[in-house]
ZASEGU-445068 format. One record per residue (C-alpha): residue number from 1; x, y negated, z negated. Coordinates in Angstrom, 1 decimal. Layout:
BEGIN
<k: NUM&east: X&north: Y&up: Z>
...
//
This chain:
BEGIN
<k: 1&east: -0.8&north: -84.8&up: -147.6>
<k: 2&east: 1.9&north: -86.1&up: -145.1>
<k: 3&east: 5.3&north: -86.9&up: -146.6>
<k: 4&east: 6.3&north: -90.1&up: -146.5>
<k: 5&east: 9.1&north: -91.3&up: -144.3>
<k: 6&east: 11.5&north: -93.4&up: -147.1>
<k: 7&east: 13.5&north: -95.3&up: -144.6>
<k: 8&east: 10.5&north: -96.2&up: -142.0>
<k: 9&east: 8.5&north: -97.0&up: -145.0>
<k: 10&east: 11.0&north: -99.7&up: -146.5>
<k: 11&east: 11.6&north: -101.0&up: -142.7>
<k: 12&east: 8.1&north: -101.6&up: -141.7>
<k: 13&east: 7.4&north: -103.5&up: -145.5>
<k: 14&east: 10.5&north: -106.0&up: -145.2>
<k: 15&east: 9.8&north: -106.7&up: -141.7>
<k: 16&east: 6.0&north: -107.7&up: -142.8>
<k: 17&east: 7.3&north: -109.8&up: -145.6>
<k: 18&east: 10.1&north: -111.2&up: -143.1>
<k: 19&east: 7.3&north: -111.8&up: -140.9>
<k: 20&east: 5.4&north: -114.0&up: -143.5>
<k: 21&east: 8.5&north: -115.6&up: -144.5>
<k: 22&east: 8.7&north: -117.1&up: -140.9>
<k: 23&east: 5.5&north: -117.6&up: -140.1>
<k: 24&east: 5.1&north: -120.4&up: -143.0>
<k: 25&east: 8.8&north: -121.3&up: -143.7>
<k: 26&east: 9.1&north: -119.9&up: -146.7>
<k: 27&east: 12.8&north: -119.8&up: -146.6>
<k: 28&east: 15.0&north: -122.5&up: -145.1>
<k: 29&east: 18.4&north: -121.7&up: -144.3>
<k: 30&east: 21.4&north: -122.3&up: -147.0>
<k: 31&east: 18.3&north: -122.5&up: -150.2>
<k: 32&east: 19.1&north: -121.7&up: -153.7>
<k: 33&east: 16.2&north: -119.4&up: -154.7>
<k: 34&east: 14.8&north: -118.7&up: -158.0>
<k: 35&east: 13.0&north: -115.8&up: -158.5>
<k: 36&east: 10.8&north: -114.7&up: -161.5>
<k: 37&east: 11.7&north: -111.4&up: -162.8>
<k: 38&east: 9.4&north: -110.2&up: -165.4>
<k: 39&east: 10.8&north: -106.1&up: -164.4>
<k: 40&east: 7.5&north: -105.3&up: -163.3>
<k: 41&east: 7.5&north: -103.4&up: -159.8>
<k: 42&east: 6.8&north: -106.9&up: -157.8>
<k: 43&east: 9.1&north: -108.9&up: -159.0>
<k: 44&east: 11.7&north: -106.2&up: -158.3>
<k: 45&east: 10.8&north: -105.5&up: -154.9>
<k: 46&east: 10.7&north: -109.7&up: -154.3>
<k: 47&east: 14.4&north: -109.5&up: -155.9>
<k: 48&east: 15.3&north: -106.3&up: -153.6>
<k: 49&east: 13.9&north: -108.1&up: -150.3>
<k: 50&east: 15.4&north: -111.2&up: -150.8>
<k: 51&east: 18.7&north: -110.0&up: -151.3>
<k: 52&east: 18.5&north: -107.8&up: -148.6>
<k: 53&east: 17.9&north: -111.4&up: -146.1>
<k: 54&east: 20.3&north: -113.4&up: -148.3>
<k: 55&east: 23.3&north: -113.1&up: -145.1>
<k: 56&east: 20.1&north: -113.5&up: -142.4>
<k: 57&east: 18.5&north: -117.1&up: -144.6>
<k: 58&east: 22.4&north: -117.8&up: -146.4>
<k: 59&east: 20.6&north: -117.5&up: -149.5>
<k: 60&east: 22.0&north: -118.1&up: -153.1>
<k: 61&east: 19.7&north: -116.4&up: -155.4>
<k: 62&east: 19.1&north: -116.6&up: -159.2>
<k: 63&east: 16.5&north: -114.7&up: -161.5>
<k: 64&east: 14.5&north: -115.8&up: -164.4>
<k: 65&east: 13.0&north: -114.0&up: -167.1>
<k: 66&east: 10.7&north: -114.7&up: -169.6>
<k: 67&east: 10.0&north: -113.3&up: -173.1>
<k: 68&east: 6.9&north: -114.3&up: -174.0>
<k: 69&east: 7.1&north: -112.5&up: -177.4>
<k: 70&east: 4.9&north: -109.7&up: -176.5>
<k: 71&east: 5.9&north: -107.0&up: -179.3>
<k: 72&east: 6.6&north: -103.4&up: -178.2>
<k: 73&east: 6.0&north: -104.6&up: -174.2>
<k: 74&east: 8.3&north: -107.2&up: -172.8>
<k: 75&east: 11.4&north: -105.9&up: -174.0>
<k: 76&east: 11.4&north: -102.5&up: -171.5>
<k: 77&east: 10.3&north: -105.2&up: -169.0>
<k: 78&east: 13.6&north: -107.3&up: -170.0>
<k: 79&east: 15.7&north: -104.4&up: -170.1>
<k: 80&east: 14.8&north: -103.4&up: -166.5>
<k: 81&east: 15.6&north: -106.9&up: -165.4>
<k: 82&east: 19.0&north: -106.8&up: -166.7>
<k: 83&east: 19.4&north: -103.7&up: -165.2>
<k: 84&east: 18.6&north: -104.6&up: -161.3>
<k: 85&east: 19.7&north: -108.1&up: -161.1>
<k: 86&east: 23.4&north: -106.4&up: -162.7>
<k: 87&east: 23.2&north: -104.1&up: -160.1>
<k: 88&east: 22.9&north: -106.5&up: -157.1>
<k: 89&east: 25.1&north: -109.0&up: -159.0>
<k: 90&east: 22.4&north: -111.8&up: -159.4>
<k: 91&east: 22.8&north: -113.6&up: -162.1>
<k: 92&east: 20.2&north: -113.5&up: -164.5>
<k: 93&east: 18.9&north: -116.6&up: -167.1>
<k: 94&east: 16.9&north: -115.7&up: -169.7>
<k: 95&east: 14.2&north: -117.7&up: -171.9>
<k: 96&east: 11.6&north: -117.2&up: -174.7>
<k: 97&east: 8.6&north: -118.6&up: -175.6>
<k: 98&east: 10.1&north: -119.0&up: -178.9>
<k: 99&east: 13.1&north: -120.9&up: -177.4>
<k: 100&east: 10.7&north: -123.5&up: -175.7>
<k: 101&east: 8.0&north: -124.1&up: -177.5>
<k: 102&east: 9.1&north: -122.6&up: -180.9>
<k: 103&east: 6.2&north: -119.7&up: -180.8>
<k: 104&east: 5.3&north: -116.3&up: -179.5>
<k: 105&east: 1.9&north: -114.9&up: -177.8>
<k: 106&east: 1.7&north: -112.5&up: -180.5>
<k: 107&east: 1.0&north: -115.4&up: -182.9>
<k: 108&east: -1.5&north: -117.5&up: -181.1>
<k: 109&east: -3.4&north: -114.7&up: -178.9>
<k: 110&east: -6.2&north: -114.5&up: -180.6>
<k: 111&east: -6.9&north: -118.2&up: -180.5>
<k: 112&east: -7.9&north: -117.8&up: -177.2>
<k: 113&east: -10.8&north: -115.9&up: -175.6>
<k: 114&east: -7.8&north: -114.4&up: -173.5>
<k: 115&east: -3.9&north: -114.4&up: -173.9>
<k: 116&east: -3.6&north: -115.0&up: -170.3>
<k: 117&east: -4.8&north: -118.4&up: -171.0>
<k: 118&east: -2.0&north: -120.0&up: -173.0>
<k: 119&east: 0.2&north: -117.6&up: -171.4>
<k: 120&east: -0.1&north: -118.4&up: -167.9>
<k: 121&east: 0.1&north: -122.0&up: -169.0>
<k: 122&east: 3.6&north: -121.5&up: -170.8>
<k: 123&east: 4.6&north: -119.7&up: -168.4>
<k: 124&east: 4.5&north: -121.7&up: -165.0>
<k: 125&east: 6.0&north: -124.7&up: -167.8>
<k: 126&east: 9.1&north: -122.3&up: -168.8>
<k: 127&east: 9.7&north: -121.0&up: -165.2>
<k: 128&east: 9.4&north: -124.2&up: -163.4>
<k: 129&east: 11.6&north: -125.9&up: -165.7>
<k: 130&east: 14.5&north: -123.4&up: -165.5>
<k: 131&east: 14.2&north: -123.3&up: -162.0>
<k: 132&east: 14.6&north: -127.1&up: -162.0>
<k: 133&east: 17.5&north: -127.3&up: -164.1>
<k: 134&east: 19.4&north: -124.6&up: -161.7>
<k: 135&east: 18.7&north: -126.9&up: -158.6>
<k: 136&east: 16.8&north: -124.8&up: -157.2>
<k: 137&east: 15.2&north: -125.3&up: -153.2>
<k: 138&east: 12.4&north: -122.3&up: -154.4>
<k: 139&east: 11.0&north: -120.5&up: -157.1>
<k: 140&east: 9.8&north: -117.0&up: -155.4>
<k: 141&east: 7.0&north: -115.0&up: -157.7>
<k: 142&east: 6.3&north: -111.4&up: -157.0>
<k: 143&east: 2.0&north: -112.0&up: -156.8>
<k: 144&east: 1.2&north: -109.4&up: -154.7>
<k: 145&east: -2.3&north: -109.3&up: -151.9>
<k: 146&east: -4.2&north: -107.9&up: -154.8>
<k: 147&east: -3.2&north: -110.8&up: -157.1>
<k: 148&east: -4.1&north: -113.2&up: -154.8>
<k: 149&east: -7.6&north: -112.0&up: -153.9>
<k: 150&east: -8.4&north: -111.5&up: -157.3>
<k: 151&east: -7.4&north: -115.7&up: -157.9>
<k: 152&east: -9.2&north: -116.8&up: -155.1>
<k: 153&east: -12.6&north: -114.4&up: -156.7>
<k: 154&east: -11.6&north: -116.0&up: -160.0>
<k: 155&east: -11.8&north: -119.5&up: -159.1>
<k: 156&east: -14.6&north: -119.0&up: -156.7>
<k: 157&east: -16.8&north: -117.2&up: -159.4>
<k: 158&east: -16.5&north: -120.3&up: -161.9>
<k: 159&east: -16.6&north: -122.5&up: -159.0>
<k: 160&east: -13.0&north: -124.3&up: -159.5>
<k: 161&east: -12.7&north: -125.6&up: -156.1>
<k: 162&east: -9.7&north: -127.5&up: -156.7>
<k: 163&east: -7.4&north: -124.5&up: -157.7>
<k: 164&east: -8.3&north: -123.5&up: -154.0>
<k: 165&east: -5.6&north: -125.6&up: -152.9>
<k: 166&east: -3.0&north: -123.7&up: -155.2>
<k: 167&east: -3.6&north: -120.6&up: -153.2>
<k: 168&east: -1.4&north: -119.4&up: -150.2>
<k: 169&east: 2.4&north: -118.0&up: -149.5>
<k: 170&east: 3.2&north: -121.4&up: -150.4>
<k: 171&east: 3.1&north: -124.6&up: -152.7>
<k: 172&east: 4.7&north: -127.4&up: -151.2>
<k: 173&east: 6.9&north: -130.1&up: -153.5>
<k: 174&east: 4.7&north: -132.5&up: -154.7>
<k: 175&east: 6.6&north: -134.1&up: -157.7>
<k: 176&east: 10.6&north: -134.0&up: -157.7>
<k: 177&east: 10.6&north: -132.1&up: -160.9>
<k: 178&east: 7.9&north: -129.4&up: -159.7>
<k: 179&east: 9.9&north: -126.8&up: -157.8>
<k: 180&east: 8.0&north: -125.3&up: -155.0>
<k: 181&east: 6.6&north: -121.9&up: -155.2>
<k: 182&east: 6.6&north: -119.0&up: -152.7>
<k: 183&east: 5.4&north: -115.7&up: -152.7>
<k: 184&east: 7.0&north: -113.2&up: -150.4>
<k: 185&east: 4.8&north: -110.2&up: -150.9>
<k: 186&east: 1.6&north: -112.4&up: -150.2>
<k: 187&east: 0.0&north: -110.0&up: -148.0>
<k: 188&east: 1.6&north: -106.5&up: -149.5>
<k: 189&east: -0.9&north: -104.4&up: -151.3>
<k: 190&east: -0.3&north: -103.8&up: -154.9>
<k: 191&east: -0.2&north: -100.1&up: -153.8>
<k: 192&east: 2.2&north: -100.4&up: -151.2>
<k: 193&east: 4.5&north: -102.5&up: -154.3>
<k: 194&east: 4.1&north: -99.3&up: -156.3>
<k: 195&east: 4.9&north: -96.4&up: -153.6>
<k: 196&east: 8.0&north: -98.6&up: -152.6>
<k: 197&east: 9.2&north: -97.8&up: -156.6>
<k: 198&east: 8.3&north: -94.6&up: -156.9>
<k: 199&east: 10.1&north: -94.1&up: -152.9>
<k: 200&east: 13.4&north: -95.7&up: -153.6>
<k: 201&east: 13.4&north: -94.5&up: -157.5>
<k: 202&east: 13.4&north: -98.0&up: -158.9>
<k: 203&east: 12.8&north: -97.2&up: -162.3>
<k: 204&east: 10.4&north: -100.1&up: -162.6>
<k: 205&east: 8.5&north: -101.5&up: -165.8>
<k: 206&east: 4.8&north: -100.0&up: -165.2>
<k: 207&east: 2.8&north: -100.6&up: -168.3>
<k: 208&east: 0.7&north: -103.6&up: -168.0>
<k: 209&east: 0.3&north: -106.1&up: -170.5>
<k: 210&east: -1.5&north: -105.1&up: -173.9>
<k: 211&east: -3.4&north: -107.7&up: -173.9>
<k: 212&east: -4.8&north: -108.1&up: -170.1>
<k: 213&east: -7.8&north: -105.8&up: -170.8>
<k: 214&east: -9.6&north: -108.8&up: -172.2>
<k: 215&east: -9.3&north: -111.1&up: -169.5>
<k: 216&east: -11.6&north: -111.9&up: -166.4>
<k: 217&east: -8.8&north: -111.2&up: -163.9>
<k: 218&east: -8.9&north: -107.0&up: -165.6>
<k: 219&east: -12.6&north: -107.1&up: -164.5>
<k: 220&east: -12.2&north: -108.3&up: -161.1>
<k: 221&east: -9.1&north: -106.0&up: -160.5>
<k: 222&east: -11.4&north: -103.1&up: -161.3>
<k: 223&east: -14.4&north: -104.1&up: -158.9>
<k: 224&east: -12.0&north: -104.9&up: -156.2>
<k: 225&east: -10.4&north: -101.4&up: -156.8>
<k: 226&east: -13.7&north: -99.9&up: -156.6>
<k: 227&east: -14.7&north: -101.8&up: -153.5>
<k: 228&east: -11.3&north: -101.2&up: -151.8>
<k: 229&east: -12.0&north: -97.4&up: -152.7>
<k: 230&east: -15.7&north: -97.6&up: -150.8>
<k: 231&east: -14.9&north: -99.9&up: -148.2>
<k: 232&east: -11.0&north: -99.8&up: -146.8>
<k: 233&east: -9.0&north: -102.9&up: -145.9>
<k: 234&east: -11.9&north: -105.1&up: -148.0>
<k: 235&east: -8.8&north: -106.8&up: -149.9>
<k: 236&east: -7.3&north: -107.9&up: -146.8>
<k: 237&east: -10.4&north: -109.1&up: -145.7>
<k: 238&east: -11.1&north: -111.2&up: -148.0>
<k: 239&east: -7.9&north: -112.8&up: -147.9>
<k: 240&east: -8.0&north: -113.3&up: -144.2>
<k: 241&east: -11.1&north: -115.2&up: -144.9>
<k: 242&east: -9.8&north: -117.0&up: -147.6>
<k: 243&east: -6.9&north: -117.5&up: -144.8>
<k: 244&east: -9.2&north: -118.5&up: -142.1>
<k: 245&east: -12.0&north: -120.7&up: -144.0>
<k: 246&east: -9.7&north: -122.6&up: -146.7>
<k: 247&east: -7.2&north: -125.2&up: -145.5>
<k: 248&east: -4.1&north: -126.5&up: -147.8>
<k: 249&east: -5.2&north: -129.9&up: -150.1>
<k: 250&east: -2.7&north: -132.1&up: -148.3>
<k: 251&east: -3.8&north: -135.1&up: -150.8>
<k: 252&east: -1.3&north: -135.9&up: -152.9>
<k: 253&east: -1.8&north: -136.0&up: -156.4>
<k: 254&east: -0.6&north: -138.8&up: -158.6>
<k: 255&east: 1.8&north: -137.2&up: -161.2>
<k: 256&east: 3.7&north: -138.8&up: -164.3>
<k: 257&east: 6.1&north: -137.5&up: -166.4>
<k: 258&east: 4.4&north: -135.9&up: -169.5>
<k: 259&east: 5.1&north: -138.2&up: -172.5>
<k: 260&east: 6.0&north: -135.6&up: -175.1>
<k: 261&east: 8.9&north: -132.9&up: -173.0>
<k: 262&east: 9.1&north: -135.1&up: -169.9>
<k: 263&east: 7.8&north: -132.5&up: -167.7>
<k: 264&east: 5.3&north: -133.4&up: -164.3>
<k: 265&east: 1.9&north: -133.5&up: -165.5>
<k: 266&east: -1.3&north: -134.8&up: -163.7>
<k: 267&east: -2.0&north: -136.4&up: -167.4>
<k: 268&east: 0.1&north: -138.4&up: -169.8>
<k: 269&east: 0.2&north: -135.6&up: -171.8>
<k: 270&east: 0.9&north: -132.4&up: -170.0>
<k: 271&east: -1.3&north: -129.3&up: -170.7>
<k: 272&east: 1.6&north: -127.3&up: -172.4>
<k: 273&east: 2.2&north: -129.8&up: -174.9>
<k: 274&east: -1.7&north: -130.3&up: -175.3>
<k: 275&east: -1.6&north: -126.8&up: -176.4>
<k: 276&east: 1.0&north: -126.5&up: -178.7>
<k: 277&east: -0.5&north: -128.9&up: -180.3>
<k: 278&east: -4.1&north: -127.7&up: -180.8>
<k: 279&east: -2.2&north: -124.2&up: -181.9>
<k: 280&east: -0.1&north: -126.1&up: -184.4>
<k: 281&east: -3.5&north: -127.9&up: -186.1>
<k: 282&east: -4.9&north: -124.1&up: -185.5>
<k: 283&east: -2.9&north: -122.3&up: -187.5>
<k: 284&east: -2.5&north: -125.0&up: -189.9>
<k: 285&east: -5.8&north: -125.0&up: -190.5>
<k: 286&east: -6.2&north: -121.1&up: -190.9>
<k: 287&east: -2.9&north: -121.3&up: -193.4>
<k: 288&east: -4.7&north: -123.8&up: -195.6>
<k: 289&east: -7.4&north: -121.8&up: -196.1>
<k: 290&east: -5.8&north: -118.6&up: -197.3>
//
């Protein structure tokens, strides 16, 4: 097997994700970007790239983290975050499931066919609102080629058309408080994320999440894995299809500010809150009956 070059390796992926980056305007000169750091090998290499073009974009960057009250998993994630944004001196603001919403995924999991449900939901809600109150231009996630095919298979499996429009290196502003999203490694292959680790000796957090195994997107990761294993380059593919067939929802959506945490929601009430309150009667009810 032929060695791999370390430094020609690390050129030729930041010059694809610089590539991106211009080629949709990711960045704009002089932003303050956000970035979610869960510790995870993505949003590590996200962290590492866009500190490397902070002088080229005159960046100011910031990083989030999350505890979503994941027992025995997020706090090696949490620890690995400290430990990279200390080392290239970006500050780091952390918050909790149990800070916002007063409850962890550990309690409320199995209400839900999947964790990732409520999870996902709390967790856009948490991020976007930290990134808000920092002033920041972008919020930069580390989702990765593989995560983005396996959306887009998602959605067009259960026939959510209207998620279609969330897809893509980029979510333009459409309400003042919703910051807009980017993702730099867009068209990097979750493979070429975890060789850049292992390369550079990032000590990165691998384990994935106990609870992920249940969900659709775990199914679809494995076929596509399979497929990609048959078939080379079917990932890319698909998302240059997706690329090529699917244009950006330029409507704009009528948004208000959610009635119960003043958030942007598309209903009075925004889903967040709806939840917390279905798991509040939830596990009253299951209390009551003990």
């Amino acid at each position: 097997m032929e060695t791999l070059d370390k430094e020609k390796f690390n050129y030729n992926l930041e010059e694809r994700v610089r590539k991106l980056i211009k080629k949709y305007k990711l960045l704009e000169n002089g932003e303050k970007v956000a970035i979610a750091l869960s510790g995870g090998k993505d949003s590590i290499l996200t962290m590492f790239i866009l500190n490397n073009l902070c002088n080229e974009f005159n960046l100011q960057l910031v990083a989030i983290s999350i505890d979503e009250g994941i027992s025995g998993y997020r706090e090696k994630g949490l620890e690995t975050a400290r430990k990279y944004a200390d080392l290239l001196e970006i500050e780091l603001i952390e918050k909790s499931f149990n800070e916002e919403f007063g409850l962890q995924l550990d309690q409320i999991h199995s209400l839900y066919k999947s964790a990732c449900i409520p999870c996902g939901v709390f967790r856009r809600h948490a991020l976007n609102k930290a990134a808000h109150e920092l002033g920041a231009d972008k919020l930069a996630t580390g989702h990765n080629l593989d995560d983005e095919v396996q959306s887009y298979l998602m959605s067009f499996a259960r026939a959510d058309f209207r998620r279609f429009s969330k897809f893509g290196p980029k979510l333009d502003r459409i309400h003042p408080q919703l910051v807009p999203r980017i993702k730099p490694l867009w068209r990097i292959p979750e493979k070429e994320v975890g060789i850049w680790a292992i390369l550079n000796e990032v000590e990165v957090h691998f384990a994935e999440c106990p609870y992920s195994q249940k969900s659709l997107r775990a199914k679809v990761k494995t076929y596509l894995n399979r497929l990609e294993e048959d078939y080379p380059s079917t990932k890319l593919n698909i998302l240059g299809s997706f690329e090529k067939t699917f244009k950006p929802n330029k409507t704009l959506i009528e948004l208000f500010k959610c009635e119960k945490c003043g958030e942007a929601s598309s209903l009075s009430i925004c889903k967040a809150c709806e939840m917390i309150e279905n798991i509040n009667k939830n596990l009253t009810n299951k209390f009551s009956k003990l």
